[in-house]
VMD Tcl script that draws the C-alpha trace (Angstrom):
set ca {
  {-5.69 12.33 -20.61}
  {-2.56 10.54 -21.78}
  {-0.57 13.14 -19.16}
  {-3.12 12.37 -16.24}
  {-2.75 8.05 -16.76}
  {1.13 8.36 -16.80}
  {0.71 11.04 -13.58}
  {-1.49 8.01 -12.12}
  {0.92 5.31 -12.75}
  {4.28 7.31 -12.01}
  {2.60 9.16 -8.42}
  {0.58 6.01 -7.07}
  {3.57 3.96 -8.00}
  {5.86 6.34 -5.77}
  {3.44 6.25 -3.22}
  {2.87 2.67 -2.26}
  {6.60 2.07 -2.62}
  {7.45 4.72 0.50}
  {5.86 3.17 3.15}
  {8.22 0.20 3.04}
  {11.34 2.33 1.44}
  {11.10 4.49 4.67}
  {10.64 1.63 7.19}
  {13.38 -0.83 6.01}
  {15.17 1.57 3.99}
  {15.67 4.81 5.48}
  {14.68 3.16 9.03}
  {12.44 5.30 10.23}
  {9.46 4.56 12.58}
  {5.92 3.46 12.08}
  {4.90 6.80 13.78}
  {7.09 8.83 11.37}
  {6.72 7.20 8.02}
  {3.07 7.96 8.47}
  {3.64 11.26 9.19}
  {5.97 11.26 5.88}
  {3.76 9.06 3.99}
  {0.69 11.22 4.72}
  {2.06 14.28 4.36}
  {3.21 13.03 0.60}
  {-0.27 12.68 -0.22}
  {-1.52 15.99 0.70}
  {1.58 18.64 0.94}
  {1.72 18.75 -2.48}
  {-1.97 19.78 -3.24}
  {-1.70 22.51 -0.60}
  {0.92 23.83 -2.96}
  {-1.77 24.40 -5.16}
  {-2.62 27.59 -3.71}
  {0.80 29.00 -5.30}
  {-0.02 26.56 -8.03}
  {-3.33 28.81 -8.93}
  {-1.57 31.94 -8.21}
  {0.90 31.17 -10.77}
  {-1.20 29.74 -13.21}
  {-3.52 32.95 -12.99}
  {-1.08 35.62 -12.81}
  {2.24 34.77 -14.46}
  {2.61 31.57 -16.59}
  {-0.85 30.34 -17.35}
  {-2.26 27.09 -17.08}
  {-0.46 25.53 -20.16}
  {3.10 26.61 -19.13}
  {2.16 25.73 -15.40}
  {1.22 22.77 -16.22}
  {3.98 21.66 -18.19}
  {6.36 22.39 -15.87}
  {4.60 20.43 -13.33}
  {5.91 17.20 -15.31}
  {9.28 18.68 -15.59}
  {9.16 19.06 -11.58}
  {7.90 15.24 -11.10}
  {10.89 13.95 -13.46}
  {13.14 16.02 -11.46}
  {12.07 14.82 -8.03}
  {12.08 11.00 -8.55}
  {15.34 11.45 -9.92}
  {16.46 12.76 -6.45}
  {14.82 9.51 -5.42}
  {16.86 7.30 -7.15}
  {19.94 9.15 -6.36}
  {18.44 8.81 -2.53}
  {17.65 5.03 -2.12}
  {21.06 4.40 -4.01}
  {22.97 6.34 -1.74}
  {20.60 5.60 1.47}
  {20.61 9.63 1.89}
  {17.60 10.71 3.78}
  {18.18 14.27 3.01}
  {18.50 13.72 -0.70}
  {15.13 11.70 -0.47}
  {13.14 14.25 1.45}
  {14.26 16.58 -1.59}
  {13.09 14.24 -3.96}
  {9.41 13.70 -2.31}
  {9.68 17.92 -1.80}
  {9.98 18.82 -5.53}
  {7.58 16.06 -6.54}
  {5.28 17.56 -3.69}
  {5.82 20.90 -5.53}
  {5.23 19.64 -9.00}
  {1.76 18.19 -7.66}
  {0.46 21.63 -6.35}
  {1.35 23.10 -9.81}
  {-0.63 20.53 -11.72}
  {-3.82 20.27 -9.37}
  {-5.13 23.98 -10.70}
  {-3.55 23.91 -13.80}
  {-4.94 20.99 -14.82}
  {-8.73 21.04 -14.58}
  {-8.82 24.51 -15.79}
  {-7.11 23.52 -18.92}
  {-8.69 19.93 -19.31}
  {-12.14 22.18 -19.04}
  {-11.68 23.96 -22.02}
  {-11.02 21.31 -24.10}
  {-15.26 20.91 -23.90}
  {-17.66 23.03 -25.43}
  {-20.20 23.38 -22.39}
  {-20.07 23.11 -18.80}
  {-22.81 20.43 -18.73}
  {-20.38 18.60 -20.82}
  {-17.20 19.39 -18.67}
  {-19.19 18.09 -15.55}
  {-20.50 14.73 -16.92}
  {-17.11 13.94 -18.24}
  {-14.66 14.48 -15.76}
  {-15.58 11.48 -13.65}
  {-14.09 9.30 -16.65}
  {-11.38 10.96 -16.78}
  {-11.15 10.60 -12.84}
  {-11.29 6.92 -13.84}
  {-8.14 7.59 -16.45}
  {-6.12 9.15 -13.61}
  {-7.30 5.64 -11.44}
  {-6.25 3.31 -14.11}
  {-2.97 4.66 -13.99}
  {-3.01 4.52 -10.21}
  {-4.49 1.43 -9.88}
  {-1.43 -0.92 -12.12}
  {0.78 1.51 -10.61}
  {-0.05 0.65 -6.96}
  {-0.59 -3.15 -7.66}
  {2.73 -3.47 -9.95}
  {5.46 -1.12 -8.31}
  {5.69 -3.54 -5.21}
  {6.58 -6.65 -7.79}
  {9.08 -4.17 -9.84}
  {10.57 -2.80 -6.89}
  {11.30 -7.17 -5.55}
  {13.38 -6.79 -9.07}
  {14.55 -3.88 -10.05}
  {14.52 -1.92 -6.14}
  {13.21 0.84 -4.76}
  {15.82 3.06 -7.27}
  {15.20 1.15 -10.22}
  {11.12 2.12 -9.61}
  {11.62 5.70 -8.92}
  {13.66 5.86 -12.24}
  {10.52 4.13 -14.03}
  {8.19 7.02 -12.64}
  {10.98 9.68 -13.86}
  {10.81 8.19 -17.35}
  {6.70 8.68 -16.85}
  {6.72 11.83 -15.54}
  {8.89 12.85 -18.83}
  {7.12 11.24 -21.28}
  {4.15 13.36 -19.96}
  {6.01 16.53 -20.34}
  {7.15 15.57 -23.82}
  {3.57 15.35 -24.87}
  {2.96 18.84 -23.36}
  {5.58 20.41 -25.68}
  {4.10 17.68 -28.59}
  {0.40 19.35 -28.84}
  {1.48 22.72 -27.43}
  {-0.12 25.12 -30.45}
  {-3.30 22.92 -29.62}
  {-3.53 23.44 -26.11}
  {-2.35 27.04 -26.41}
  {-5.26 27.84 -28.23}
  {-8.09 26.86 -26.21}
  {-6.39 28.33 -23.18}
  {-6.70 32.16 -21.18}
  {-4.99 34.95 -23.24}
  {-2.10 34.45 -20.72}
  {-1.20 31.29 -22.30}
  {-1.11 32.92 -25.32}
  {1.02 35.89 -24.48}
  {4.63 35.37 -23.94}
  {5.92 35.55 -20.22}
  {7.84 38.80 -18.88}
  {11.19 38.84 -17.58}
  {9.95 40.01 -14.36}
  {7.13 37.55 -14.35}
  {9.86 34.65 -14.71}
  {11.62 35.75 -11.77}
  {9.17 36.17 -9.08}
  {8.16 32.36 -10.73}
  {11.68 31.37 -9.49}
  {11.88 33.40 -6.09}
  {8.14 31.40 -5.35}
  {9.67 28.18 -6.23}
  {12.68 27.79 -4.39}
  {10.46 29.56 -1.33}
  {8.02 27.10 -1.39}
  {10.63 23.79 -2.14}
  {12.73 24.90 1.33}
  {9.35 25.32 3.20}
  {8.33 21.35 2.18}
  {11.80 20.29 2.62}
  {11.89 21.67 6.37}
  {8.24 20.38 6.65}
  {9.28 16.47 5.35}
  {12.39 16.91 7.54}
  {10.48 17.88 11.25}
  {6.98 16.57 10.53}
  {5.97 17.42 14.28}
  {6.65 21.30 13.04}
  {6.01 20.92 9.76}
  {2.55 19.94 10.08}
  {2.00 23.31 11.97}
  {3.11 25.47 8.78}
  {0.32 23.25 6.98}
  {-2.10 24.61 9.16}
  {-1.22 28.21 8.97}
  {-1.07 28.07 5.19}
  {-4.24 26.20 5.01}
  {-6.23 29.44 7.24}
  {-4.25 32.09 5.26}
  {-5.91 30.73 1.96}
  {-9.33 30.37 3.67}
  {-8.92 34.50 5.08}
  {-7.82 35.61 1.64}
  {-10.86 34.19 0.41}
  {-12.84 35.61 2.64}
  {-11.40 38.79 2.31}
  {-12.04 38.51 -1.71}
  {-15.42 37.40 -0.48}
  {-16.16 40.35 0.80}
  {-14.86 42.85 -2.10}
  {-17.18 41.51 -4.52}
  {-20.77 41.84 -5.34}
  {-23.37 40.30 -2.79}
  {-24.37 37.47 -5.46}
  {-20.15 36.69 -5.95}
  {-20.10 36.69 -2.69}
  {-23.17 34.15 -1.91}
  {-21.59 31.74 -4.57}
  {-18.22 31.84 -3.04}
  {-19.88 31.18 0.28}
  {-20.90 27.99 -1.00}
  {-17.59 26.83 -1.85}
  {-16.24 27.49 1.61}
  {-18.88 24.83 2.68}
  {-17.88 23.05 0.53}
  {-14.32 23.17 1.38}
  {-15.54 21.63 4.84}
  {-17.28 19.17 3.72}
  {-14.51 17.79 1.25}
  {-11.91 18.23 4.13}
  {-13.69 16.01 6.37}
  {-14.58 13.31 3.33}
  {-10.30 12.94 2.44}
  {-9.62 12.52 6.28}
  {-11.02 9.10 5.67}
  {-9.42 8.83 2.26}
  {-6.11 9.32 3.87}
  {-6.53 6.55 5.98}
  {-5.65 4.45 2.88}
  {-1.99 5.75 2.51}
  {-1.78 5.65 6.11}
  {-3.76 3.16 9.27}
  {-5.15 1.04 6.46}
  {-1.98 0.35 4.81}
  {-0.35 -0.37 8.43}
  {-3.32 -2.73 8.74}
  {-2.73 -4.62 5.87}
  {0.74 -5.05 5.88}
  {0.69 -6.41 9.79}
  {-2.77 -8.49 8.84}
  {-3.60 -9.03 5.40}
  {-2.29 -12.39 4.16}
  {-3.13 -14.37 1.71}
  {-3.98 -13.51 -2.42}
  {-7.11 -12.32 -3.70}
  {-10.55 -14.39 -4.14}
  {-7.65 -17.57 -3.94}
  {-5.53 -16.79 -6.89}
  {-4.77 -13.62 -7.65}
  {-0.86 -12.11 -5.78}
  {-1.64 -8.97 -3.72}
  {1.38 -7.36 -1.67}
  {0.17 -6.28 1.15}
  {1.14 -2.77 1.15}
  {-0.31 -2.72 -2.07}
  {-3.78 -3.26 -1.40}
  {-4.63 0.65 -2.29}
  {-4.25 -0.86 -5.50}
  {-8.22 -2.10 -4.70}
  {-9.17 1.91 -4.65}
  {-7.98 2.62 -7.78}
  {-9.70 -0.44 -9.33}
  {-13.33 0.43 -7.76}
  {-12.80 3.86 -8.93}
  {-12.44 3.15 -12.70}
  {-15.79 1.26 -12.26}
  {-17.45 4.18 -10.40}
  {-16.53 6.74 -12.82}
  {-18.35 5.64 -15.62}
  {-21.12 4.39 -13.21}
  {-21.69 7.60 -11.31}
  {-21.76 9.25 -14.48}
  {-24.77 7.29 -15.96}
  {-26.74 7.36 -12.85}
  {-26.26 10.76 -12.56}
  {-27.13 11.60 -16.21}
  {-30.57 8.89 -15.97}
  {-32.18 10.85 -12.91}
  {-31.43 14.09 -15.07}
  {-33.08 13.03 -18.07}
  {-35.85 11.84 -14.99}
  {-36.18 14.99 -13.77}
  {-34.47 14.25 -10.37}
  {-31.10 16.60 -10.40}
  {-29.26 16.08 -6.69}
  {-27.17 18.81 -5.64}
  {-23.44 18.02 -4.93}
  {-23.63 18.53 -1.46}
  {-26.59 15.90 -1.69}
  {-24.38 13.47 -3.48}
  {-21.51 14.36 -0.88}
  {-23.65 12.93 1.81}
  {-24.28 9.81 0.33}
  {-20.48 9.63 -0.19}
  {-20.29 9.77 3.46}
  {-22.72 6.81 3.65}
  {-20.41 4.99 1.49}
  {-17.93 5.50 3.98}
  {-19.38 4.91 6.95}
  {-20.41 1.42 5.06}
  {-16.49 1.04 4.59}
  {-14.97 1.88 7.56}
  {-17.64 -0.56 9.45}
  {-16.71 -3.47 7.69}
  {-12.98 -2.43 8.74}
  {-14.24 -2.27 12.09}
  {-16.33 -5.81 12.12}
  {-13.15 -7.53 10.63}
  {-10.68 -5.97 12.72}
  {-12.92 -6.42 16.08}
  {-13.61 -10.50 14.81}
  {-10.13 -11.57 13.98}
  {-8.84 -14.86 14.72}
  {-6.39 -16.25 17.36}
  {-3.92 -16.12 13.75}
  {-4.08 -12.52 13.45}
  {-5.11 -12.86 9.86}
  {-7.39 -10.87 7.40}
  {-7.94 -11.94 4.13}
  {-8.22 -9.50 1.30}
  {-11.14 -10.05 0.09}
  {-12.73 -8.30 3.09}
  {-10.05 -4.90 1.73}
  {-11.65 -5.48 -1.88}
  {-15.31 -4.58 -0.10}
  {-14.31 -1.82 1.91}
  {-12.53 -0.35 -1.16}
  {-15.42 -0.83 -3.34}
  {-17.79 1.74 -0.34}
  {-14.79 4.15 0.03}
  {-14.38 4.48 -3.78}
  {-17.42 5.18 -5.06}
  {-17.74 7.78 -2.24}
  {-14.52 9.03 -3.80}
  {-15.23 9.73 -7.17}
  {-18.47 11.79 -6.18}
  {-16.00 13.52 -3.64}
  {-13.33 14.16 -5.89}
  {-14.45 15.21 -9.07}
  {-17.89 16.59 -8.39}
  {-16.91 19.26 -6.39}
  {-14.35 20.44 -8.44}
  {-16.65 20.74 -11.02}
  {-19.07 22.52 -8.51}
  {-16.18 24.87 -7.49}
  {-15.59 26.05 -11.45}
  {-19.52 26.11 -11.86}
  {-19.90 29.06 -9.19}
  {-16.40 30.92 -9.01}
  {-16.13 34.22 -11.03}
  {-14.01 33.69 -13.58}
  {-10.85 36.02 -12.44}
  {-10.11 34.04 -9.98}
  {-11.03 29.84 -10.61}
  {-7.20 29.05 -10.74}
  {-7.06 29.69 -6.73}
  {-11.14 28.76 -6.16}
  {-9.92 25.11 -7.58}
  {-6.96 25.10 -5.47}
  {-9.44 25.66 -2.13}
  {-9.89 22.07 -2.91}
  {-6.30 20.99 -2.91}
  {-6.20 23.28 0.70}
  {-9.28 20.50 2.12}
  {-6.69 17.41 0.84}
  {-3.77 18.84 2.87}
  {-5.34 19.87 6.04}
  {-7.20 16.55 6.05}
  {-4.16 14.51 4.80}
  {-2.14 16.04 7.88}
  {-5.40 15.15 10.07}
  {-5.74 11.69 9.41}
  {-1.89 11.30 9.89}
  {-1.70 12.65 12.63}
  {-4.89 11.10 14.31}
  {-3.60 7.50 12.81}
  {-0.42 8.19 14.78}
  {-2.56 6.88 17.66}
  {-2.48 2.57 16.43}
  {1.13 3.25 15.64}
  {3.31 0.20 17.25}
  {7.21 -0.03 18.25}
  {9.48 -1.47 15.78}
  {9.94 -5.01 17.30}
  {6.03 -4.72 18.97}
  {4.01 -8.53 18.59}
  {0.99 -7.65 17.15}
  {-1.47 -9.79 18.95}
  {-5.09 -10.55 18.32}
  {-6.21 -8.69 21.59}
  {-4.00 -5.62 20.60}
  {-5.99 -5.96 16.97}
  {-9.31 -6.13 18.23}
  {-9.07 -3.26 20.67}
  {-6.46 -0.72 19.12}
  {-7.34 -1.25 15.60}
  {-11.31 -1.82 16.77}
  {-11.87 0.96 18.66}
  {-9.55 3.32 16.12}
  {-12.07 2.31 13.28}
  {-15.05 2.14 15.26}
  {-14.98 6.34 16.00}
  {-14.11 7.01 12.18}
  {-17.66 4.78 11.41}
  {-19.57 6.74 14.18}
  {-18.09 9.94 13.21}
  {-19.07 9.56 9.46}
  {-22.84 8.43 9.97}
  {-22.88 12.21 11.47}
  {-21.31 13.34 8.60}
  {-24.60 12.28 6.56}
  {-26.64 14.88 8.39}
  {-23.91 17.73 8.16}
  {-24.12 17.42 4.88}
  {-27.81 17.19 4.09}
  {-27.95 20.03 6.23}
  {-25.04 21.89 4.22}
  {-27.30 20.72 0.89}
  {-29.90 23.00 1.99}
  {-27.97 25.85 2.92}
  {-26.20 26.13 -0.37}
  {-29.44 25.67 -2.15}
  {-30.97 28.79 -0.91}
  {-27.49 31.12 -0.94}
  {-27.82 29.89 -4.60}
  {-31.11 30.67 -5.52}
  {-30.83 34.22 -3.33}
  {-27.47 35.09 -5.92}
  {-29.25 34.24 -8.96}
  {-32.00 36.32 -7.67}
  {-29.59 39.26 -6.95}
  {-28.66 38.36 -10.08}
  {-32.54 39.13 -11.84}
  {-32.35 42.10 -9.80}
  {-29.21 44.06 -10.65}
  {-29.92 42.74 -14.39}
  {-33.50 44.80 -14.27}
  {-31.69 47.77 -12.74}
  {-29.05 47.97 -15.60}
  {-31.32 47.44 -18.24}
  {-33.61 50.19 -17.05}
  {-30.84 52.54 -16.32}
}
mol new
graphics top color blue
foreach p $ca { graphics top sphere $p radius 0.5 }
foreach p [lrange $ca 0 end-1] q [lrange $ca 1 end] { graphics top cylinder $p $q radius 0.2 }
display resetview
């Protein structure tokens, strides 16, 4: 937990730094640094596909995980070397390897962090906390790095996240007899020469396909795309080699995949429309006296989110203990209420703005609060769910499935946001507010009440595919024994 709070503060930090190092740093458009910005935020979990292969097949979660850290210190050192030396190619490195290092922690992690409890029950009503540790890290990450940055600039913050990252890695190697011992035999068995190597070959493969992608975005996002079906067919096609209950339960968690693909199109707003929002409207500090920056009001996300972890997880566990046990897909489509409640406020404020062009934050700090809670359910329930029905052989690349949704819809909601995106020099105007920005946010609210019934609908489909494996399961359990 110590490595996932100094991921949170050393990532987020990154991340609500770029937006402003690529505008008046690197001077690139409003278009492209969302394209960059958004494709930060998911590129690197669409890695974890290669991130689960590895971690399954050649270095184990431990090792993979480890290395992750080593990756992150590694790539904000290209950052600093970057901003100092206003290199763009040197940055787009830096954000590549870090991109990298995220898609060989996203598996890695959970899988490891799972077997640190003794039952699955256990696992599932924990890991929203420690959803909430990764958010406390984000959340003084995101709200500080825009201060440090006035003081220290953009290379002295990237350098503060490389000293994070390696702190993280140090405790890896700390407790690694620990954490080798609760892992898969393959942590436990020392790695081949020829296991090393095609480790290497992968790497520097998959570090010159993000590179190209950062540097030619309207390409780039293509290649995202194409990996993102490749993983979904190879599924299917290990679908349909195993038994007819496997193959019910992995069903599920290709609905799932859907369903958590179209929640994190909205989620990416934050990194992207919202935070163009804020920084061209939001003025003003919070409730009257507290400083917020205004590119750093994702910092309000992380904040609701280390409130709803802890929250979720009680009301959760009392309607258990009550008898009344939702199904994730059920939960998922009250996360889409939450965010239909968000994105409606956005679209009230935006639509009523004044003649100053001016939007406090308080009205960010509610429209957080919705899209957070809907978050947390989002994000750690169904990676829970995922682990809960996979077969066991293959739950480093089942997690990473989920990593696939974040990048597809990460490169979606760029891409759509692309559409508000203004000229550098462009006057933004209350009438240009109330209908760009109004209309923008008013489809994302309609589109996510609709998103309630697709997954209600989804609930009950999984239900019975669930209930006909675990009958399968009766069956072929009868058969053996009478054999």
């Amino acid at each position: 937990m110590f490595c996932q709070m100094m991921f949170g503060l050393s990532f987020y930090g990154v991340m609500v730094t770029l937006t402003r190092f690529f505008l008046e740093k690197l001077h690139y458009s409003e278009a492209d640094t969302m394209m960059v910005v958004g494709a930060f935020s998911s590129i690197g979990p669409l890695f974890a596909i290669a991130g689960g292969f590895i971690s399954d097949k050649f270095l184990g979660a431990k090792r993979s995980l480890t290395l992750a850290y080593i990756s992150f210190a590694s790539g904000y050192a290209l950052l600093v070397l970057g901003a100092s030396a206003v290199n763009v190619p040197m940055s787009l490195l830096g954000i590549a390897l870090a991109s990298y290092a995220r898609g060989l922690m996203s598996p890695s992690y959970p899988t490891l962090y799972r077997r640190t409890f003794k039952s699955q029950e256990d696992f599932e009503n924990c890991y929203p906390i420690n959803y909430s540790v990764n958010n406390v890290g984000a959340l003084l990450g995101q709200y500080l790095y825009p201060m440090f940055v006035l003081v220290i600039g953009f290379n002295g913050g990237f350098a503060l996240s490389g000293v994070m990252a390696g702190l993280a890695a140090a405790a890896l190697f700390i407790f690694h007899k620990p954490m080798v011992e609760i892992g898969e035999e393959i942590d436990k068995k020392p790695v081949s020469a020829k296991n090393i190597g095609i480790f290497l070959v992968l790497s520097v493969a998959m570090l010159g396909m993000v590179f190209f992608m950062f540097s030619d975005m309207e390409t780039g996002q293509y290649v995202v795309y194409a990996i993102g079906a490749a993983a979904v067919l190879y599924f299917i096609t290990l679908m349909m080699k195993s038994s007819k209950a496997e193959s019910l339960r992995m069903g599920t968690i290709l609905i799932m995949t859907v369903l958590t693909t179209a929640f994190f199109v909205y989620y990416g707003q934050m990194m992207t429309s919202m935070t163009l929002v804020s920084i061209n409207t939001m003025r003003g500090d919070l409730f009257g006296f507290i400083p917020l920056a205004p590119e750093a009001s994702m910092a309000l996300n992380p904040l609701w989110c280390i409130v709803a972890g802890p929250a979720l997880t009680t009301l959760f566990t009392m309607l258990e203990k009550r008898g009344i046990n939702l199904s994730t897909a059920t939960k998922i489509a009250g996360s889409f209420v939450l965010t239909a409640a968000a994105f409606g406020i956005l679209t009230m404020a935006v639509r009523g703005i004044g003649t100053d062009v001016v939007i406090r934050p308080q009205v960010f700090f509610w429209i957080h609060a919705f899209l957070a809670f809907g978050e947390v359910i989002v994000g750690s329930l169904v990676v829970a769910f995922i682990l809960s029905v996979t077969p066991k052989h293959i739950e480093g690349f089942s997690v990473s499935l989920f990593s696939v949704a974040m990048a597809l819809s990460g490169i979606i909601g760029a891409v759509i946001s692309g559409s508000i995106a203004v000229e550098k020099g462009q006057e933004i105007t209350q009438q240009f507010v109330q209908t760009v920005y109004g209309d923008y946010f008013f489809v994302l609210s309609a589109a996510a009440v609709v998103m309630v019934g697709v997954a209600l609908a989804s609930s009950a489909i999984i239900r019975k595919m669930l209930a006909k494996a675990d009958a399968l399961d009766k069956t072929e359990g009868l058969v053996a024994e009478t054999a």
